[in-house]
C-alpha positions as CSV (number, residue, x, y, z in Angstrom):
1,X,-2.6,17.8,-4.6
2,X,-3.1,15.6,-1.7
3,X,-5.1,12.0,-2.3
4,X,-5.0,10.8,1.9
5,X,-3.2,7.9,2.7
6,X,-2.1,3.3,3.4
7,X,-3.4,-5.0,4.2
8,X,-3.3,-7.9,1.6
9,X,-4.2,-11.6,1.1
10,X,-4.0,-15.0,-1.3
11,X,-1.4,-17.1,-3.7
12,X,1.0,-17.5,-5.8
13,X,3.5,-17.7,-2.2
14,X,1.7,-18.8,0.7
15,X,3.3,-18.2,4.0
16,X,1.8,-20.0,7.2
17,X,2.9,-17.3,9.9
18,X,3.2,-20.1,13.0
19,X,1.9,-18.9,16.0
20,X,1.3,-20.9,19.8
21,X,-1.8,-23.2,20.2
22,X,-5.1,-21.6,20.9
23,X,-5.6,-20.2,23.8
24,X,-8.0,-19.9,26.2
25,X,-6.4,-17.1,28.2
26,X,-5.0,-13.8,27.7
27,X,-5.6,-10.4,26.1
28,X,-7.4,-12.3,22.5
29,X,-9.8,-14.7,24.5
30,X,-10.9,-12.4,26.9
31,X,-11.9,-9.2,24.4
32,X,-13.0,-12.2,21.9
33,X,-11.0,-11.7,18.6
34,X,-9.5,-15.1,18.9
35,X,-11.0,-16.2,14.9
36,X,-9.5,-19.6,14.7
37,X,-8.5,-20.2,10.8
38,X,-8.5,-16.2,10.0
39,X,-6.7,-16.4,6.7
40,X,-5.3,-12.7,5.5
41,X,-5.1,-12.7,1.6
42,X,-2.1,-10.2,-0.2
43,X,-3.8,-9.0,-3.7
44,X,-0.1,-8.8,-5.3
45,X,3.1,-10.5,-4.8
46,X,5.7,-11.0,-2.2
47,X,7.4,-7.7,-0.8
48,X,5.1,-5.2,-1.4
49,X,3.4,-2.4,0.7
50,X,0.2,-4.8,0.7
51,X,2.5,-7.6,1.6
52,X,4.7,-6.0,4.4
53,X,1.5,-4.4,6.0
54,X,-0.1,-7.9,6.1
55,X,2.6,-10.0,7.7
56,X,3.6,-7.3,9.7
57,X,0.3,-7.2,11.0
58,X,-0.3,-10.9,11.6
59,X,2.9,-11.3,13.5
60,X,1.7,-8.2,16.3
61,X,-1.8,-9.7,16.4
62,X,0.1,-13.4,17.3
63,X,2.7,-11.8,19.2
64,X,-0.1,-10.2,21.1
65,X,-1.9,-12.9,21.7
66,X,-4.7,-11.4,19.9
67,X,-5.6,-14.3,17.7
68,X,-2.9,-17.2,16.4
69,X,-2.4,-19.5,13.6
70,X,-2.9,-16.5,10.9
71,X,-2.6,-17.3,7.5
72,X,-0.8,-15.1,4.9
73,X,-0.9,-16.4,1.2
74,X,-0.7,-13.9,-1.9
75,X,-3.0,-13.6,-5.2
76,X,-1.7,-11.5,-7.5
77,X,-2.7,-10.2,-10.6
78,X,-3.9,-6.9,-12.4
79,X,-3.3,-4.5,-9.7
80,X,-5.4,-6.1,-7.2
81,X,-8.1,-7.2,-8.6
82,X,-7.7,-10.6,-9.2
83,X,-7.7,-11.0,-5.8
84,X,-10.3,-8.3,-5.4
85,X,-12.8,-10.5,-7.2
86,X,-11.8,-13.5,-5.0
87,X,-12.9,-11.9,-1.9
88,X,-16.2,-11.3,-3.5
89,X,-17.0,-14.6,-4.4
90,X,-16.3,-15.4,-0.6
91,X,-19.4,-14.3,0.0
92,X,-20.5,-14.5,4.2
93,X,-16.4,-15.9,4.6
94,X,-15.8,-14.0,8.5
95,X,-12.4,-15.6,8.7
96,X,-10.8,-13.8,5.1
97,X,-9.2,-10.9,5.2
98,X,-7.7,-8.9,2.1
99,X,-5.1,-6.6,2.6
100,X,-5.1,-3.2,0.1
101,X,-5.5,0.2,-0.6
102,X,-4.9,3.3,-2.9
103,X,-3.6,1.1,-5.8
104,X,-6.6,-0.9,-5.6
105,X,-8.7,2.0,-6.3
106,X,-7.1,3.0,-8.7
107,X,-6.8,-0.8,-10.4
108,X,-10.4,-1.3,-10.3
109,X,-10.8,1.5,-12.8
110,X,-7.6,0.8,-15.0
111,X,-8.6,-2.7,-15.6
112,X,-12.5,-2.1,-15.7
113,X,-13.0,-4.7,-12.9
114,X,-16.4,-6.3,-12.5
115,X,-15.9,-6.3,-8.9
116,X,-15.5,-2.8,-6.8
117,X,-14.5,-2.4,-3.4
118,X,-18.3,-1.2,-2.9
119,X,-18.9,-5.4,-3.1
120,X,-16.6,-5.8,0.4
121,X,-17.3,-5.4,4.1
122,X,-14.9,-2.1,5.2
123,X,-12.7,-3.2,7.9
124,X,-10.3,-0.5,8.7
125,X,-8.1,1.8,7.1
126,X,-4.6,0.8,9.5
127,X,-1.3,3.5,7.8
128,X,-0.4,6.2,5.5
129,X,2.8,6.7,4.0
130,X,4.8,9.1,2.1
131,X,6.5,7.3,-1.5
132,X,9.6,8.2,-2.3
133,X,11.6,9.1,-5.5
134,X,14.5,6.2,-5.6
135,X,17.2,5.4,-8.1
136,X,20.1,2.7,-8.2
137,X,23.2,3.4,-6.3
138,X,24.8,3.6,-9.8
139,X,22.8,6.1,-10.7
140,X,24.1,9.4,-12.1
141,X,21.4,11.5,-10.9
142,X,22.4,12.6,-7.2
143,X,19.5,15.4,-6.9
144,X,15.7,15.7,-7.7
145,X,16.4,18.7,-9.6
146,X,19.3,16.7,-11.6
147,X,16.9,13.6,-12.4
148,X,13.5,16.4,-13.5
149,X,16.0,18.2,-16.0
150,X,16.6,15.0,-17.8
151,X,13.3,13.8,-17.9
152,X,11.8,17.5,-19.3
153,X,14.5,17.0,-22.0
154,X,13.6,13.7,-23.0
155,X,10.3,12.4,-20.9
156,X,9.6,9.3,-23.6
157,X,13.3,7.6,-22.6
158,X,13.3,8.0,-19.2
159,X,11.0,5.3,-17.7
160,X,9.4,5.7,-14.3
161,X,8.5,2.6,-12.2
162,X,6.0,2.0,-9.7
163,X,4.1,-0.5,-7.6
164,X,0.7,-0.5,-9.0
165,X,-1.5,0.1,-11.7
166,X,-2.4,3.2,-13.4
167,X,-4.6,5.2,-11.4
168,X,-3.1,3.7,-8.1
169,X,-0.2,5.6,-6.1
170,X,3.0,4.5,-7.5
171,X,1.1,6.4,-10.8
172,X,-0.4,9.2,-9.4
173,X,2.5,10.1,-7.4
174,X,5.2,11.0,-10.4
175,X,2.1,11.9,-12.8
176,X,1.5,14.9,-10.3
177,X,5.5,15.3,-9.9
178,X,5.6,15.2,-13.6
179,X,3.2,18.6,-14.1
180,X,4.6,20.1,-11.6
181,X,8.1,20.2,-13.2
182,X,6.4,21.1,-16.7
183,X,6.1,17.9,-18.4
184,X,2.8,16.7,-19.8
185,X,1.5,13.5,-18.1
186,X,0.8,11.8,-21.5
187,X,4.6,12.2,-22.3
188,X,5.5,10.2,-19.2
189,X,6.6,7.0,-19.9
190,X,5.7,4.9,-16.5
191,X,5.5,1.1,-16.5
192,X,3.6,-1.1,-13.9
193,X,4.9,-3.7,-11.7
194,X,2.9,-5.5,-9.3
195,X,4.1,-4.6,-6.2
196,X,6.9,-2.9,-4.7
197,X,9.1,-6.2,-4.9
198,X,8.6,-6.7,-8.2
199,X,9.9,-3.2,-9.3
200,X,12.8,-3.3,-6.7
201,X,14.5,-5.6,-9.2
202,X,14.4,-3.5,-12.2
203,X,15.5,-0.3,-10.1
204,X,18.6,-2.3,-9.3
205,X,19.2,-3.5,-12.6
206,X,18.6,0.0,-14.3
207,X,15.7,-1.1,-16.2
208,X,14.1,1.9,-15.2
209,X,15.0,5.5,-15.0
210,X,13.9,5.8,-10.8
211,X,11.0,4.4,-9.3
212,X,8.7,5.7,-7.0
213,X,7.4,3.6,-4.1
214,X,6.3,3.6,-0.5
215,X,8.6,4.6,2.7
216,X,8.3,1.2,4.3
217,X,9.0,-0.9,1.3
218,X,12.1,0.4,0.3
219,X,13.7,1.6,3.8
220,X,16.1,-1.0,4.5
221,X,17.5,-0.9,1.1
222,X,17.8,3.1,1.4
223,X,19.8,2.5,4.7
224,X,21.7,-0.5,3.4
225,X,23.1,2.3,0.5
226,X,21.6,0.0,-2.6
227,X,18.5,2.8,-3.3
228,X,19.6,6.1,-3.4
229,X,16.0,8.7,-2.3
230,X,15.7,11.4,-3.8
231,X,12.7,13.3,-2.2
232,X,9.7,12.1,-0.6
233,X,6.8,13.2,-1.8
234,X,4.4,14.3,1.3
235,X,4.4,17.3,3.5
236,X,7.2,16.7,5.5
237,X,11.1,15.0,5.8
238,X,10.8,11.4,6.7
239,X,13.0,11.3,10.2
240,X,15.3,8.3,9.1
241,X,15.6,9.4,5.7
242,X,18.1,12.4,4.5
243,X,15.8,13.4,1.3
244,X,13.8,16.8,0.7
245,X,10.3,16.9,0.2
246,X,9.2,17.9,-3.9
247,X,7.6,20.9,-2.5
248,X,10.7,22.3,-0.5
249,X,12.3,21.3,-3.8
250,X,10.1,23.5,-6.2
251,X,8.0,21.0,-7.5
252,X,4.0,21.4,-5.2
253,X,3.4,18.1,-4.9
254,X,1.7,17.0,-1.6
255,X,1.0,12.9,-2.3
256,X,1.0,10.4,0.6
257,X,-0.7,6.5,0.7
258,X,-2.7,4.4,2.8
259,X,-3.5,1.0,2.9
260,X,-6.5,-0.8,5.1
261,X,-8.6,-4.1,5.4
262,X,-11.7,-5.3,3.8
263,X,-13.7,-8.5,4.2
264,X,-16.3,-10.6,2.1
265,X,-19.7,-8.8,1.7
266,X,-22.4,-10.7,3.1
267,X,-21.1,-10.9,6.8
268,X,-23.5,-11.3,9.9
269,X,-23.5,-8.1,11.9
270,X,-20.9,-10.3,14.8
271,X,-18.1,-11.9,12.3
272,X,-18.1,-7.8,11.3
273,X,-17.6,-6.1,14.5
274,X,-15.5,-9.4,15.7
275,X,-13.1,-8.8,12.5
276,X,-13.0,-4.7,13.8
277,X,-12.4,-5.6,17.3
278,X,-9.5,-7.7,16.5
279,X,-8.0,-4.7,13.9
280,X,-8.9,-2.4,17.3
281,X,-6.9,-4.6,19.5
282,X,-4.3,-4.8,17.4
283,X,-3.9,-0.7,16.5
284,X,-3.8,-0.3,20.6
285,X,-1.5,-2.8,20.8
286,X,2.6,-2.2,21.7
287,X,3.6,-4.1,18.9
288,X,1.6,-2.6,16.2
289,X,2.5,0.8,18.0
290,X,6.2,-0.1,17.4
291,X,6.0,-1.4,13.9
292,X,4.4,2.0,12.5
293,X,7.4,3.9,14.0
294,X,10.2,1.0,12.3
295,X,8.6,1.1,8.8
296,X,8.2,5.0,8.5
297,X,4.1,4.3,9.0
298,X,1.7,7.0,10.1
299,X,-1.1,6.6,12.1
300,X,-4.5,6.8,10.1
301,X,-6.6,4.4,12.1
302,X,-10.6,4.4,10.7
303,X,-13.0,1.6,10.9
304,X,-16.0,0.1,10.0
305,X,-18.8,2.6,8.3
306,X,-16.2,5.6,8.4
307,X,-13.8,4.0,6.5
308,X,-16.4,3.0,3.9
309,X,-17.4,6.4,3.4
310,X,-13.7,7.2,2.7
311,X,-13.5,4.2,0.3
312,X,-16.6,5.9,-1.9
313,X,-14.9,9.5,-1.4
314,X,-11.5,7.5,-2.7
315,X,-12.9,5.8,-5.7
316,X,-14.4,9.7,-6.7
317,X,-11.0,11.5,-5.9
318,X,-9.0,9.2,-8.5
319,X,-11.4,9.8,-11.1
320,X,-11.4,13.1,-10.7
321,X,-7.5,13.0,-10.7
322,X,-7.1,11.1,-13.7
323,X,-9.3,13.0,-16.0
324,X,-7.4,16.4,-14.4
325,X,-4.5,15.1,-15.4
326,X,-5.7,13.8,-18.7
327,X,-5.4,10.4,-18.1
């Protein structure tokens, strides 16, 4: 089962992403998304999906010259919804930005949030990605099919990380991988982080079993030989990574992320389609173009009204995948 794929904003690490001096030239001042002051909140901490996708895209958009002086801070807390509720109250704000996606979703419903993405402006949905199944170098499980026989034996002892809340990828992901190798969902023992970074660290201390997490987040430690993938979990082999997918493995599991942009509600009609026209210029730009290809990002570009319609159809797909699973 297939949920369709994957930016973030505000605080407990704020990180002022430097950029030249306004200008009055160039490719940003002459298509007009130059938004002096645009701050670009991260909904969970440092070194996360959210968090990568956010900086990653402030950098292209100043290297571009599409805008400068971007702001990148982080507010964390309950899957996404403390900061989720802090875009809300920044109601008619044109120059915040909140970076997110699946896991929010799914957050909103695990922590009965007052605030729903329904409250925010629709920006643009910018990537999806494939997770992958990841366990320590030290690991003794060298195969998918070595790591699934020890967890049907004993599901309750083998803990499975992930990056967001129940009901958000990192969840859905091994829940689905989990019934499709036998084991009830209810047996599965999976514990939340907040944020890829945060679960990174108990992967490489062993404090879980595996975790499961998105391509871009975990590449470089795949390639620097500290992760060790096991399978991805989309419809097709991730180029740079030598993993099988679950469903060439046995296990019919079709899962990939996205992640997009929403603003404040209560924006005028122009600090709207000014806020899409600089997430347009930066999709067409080079170094957006070259960023998808060096995090393992696809493609998924939607704005404005479209991509709210997808958030609606989004928020009724996780429902209906929880109570499937019996979640």
């Amino acid at each position: 089962m297939r949920l369709s794929a994957p930016l973030a904003l505000l605080g407990a690490a704020v990180l002022l992403l430097v950029g030249p001096p306004l200008l009055t030239t160039g490719s940003g001042s002459e298509t007009g998304t130059q938004i002096p002051g645009l701050r670009f909140m991260v909904p969970n901490t440092p070194g996360g999906g959210y968090d990568i996708t956010a900086r990653t895209a402030a950098k292209n958009a100043e290297d571009a010259e599409l805008t400068h002086n971007i702001e990148v801070f982080n507010l964390p807390g309950a899957g996404g919804t403390v900061g989720l509720s802090r875009l809300v109250s920044e109601h008619g704000n044109g120059k915040l930005a909140m970076s997110m996606g699946l896991g929010v979703v799914g957050a909103v419903h695990s922590n009965d949030s007052p605030k729903t993405l329904a409250d925010t402006t629709p920006i643009a949905r910018l990537t999806e990605e494939q997770d992958v199944v990841v366990v320590g170098k030290e690991s003794p499980y060298t195969s998918v099919d070595q790591l699934v026989d020890a967890w049907k034996a004993n599901p309750g002892k083998l803990p499975v990380g992930g990056g967001s809340s129940p009901g958000g990828p990192d969840h859905l992901a091994p829940m689905l991988m989990a019934r499709a190798a036998g084991i009830a969902p209810k047996d599965v023992n999976y514990i939340p982080f907040d944020g890829g970074g945060e679960l990174l660290a108990s992967i490489l201390g062993d404090k879980v079993a595996f975790g499961v997490s998105g391509v871009g987040e975990y590449l470089d430690q795949i390639k620097a030989g500290e992760l060790r993938v096991l399978a991805v979990t989309g419809p097709e082999r991730v180029d740079e990574l030598d993993a099988p997918t679950l469903k060439e493995s046995g296990y019919d599991v079709d899962f990939t992320n996205w992640r997009g942009i929403v603003a404040p509600p209560g924006l005028s009609d122009a600090e709207r389609d000014k806020l899409v026209r600089l997430v347009e210029e930066l999709h067409d730009s080079p170094q957006w173009q070259k960023s998808l290809e060096q995090n393992g990002w696809d493609d998924a570009f939607l704005t404005g009204g479209k991509f709210g319609d997808f958030l609606a159809a989004q928020d009724k797909r996780v429902i209906s995948v929880l109570k499937e699973l019996g979640l």
